[in-house]
N, C-alpha and C positions, 0 to 999 in steps of 0.2 A: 499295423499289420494284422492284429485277431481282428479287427474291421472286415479286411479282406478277407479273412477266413471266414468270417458268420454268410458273408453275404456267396460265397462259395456255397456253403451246406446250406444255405436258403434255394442257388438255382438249380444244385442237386435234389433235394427233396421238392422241388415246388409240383411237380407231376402228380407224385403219388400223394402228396397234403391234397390237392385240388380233389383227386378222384377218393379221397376219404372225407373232406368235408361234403361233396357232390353225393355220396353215398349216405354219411350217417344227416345230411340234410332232409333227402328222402325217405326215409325210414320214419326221423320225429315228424315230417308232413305227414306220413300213411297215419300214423298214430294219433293226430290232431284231430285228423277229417275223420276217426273213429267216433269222435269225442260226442257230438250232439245225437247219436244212437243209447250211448249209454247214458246221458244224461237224461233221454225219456224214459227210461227204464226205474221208476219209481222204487222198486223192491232189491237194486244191486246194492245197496248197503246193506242191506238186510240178509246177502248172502253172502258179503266180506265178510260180516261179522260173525257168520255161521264158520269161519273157517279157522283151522286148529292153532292154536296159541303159535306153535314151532313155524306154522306157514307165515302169521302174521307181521311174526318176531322178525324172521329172517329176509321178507321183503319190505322192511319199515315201515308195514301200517300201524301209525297209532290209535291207539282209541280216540274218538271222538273222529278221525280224518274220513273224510267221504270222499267216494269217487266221480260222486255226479254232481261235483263241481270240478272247474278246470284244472285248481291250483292242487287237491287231492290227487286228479284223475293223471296228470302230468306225473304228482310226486310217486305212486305205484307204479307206474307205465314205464317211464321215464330214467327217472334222477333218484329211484332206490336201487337199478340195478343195471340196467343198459347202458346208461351216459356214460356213467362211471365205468363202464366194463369197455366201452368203446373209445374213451378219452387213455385209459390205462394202457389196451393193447397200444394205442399209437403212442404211446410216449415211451413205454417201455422197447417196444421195438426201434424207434427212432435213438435213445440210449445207449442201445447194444449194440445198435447198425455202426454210431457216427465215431467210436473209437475201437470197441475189441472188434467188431466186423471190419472195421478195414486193417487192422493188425491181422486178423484171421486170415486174411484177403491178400497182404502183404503187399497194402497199401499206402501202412501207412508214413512209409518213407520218404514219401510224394507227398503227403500234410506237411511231414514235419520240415521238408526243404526251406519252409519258410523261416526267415530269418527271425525265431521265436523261440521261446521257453517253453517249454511242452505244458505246463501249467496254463500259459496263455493259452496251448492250442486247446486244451478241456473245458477252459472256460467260454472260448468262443464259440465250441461244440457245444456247450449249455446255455449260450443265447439262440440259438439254433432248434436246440429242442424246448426252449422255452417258448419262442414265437410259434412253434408248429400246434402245442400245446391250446395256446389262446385263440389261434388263428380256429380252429376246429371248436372252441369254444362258442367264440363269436356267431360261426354260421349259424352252433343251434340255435343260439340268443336271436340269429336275425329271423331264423325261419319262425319258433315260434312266436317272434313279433307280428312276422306276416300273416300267419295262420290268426291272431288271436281277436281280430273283429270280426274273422270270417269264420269262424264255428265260435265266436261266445266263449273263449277260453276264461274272459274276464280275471287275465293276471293282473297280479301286482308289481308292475316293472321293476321297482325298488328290491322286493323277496326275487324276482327271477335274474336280476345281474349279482344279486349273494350267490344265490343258487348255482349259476354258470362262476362266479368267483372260488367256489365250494370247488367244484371239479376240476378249475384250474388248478387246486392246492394240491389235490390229489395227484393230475397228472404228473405237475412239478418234481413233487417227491420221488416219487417212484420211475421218473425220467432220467432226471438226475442223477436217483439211489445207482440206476442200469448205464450210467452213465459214468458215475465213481468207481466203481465195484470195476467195468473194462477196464476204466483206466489204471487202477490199483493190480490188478490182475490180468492174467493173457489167456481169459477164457469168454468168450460170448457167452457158454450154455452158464455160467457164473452170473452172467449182466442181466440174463432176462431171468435166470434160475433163480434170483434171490429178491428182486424187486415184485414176481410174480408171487412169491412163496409168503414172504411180508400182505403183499395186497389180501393175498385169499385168505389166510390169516385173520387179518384185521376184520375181512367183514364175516368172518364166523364168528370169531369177537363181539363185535356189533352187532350182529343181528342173536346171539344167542345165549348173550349173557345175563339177561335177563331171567332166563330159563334154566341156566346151567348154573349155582349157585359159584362153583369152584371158577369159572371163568369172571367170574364179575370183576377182582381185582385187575383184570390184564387188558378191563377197559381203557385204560387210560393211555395203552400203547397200538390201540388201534386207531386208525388216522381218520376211519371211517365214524368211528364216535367221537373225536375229537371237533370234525366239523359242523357234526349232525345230521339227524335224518330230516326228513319230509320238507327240503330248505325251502322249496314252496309256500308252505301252510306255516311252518314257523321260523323262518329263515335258519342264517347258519350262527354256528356261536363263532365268532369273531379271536377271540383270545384262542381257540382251539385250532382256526385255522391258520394262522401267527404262528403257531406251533409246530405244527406241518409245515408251512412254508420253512420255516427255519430249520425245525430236522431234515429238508429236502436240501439247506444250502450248504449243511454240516457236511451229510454225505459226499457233496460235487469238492467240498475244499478236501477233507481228507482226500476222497481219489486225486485230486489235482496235486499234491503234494505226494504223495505215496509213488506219483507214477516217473517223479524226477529221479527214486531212487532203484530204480530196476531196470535190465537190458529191456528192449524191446525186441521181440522176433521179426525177425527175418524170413523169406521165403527161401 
């Protein structure tokens, strides 16, 4: 029976999945077919590197990364700030939609008819936004497969499925997190309020700890440095995305626990 329910919230979201892979495919294409303009452009390193410490920090350019190669020009463009911010909204909102949204909605008396354990019904709600998560992962991976003979992107297949495994971790978490947190609680503005608040968090963490002496200890609870930056040019660290996935499955069992012991509202 959570069978049937995954495959439920799969042909309820399968519209709005299509038209945001459809969308954020487009976007990393426009950005691709940029790529061999700046790659003529001999002196665009030479004007990263003119740019202020706080700028650098905070979009994960490291020293020595160049953009006029593919696997640089991707990690700045890309997968320091947009992926992630695009793979986040959809997970986070997919989260908050697929349990406090339809409690909100006083819906979800109609899930729960099924002959199941409300536990089961969170967890099949977390295969749900799990598949949503990777399926949106996947397109970027295919598109810039497709793009990468046709502008010289010269990836390294290997660093770009870490890369797309990187932002799955992130999705997960923070899907999840907006995912437990409904269920544990009878507030949506709580499901996206708190997985969003964590996210933004993390990467001012990440990008600026370097810079901010007093933040540097609180590296270790952002999930954004946990995976790493520029997974392009140096992939991801593996033990840290381990770590994130698993803070992401913490969160889904406490809410899935938490939510057998309290009324559900009613419309």
């Amino acid at each position: 029976m959570p069978v049937e329910l995954t495959f439920r919230g799969i042909r309820d979201s399968r519209r709005a999945l299509i038209g945001w892979c459809l969308g954020v495919a487009a976007y990393v294409a426009v950005l691709a077919a940029i790529f061999p303009s700046i790659k003529d452009m001999p002196n665009f390193d030479e004007l990263i590197e003119s740019y202020p410490d706080v700028l650098k920090s905070f979009f994960g350019i490291s020293g020595g990364a160049s953009i006029s190669t593919g696997a640089g020009f991707l990690d700045i463009e890309l997968f320091s700030f947009m992926l992630p911010l695009f793979v986040l909204v959809l997970a986070i909102g997919a989260g908050a939609r697929t349990f406090a949204g339809e409690e909100d909605a006083g819906r979800l008396e109609l899930v729960l008819a099924y002959p199941l354990r409300r536990r089961d019904a969170v967890l099949a709600k977390a295969a749900v936004v799990g598949l949503e998560v990777l399926v949106l992962c996947a397109a970027i991976g295919l598109t810039l497969v497709v793009f990468d003979p046709i502008v010289g992107l010269e990836l390294s297949y290997g660093r770009l499925v870490a890369a797309l495994a990187g932002l799955a971790v992130l999705g997960l978490l923070h899907g999840w997190l907006a995912l437990g947190v409904g269920a544990a609680i009878p507030s949506r503005a709580l499901a996206i309020g708190v997985p969003a608040g964590l996210a933004a968090a993390g990467y001012l963490v990440n990008g600026l700890h370097e810079l901010a002496g007093w933040l540097d200890p609180f590296r270790f609870l952002s999930s954004f440095w946990l995976v790493g930056a520029s997974p392009l040019q140096n992939g991801i660290d593996a033990v840290g995305a381990l770590l994130v996935l698993a803070a992401g499955a913490v969160a889904l069992l406490a809410g899935s626990v938490l939510v057998e012991r309290r009324d559900l509202q009613t419309p």
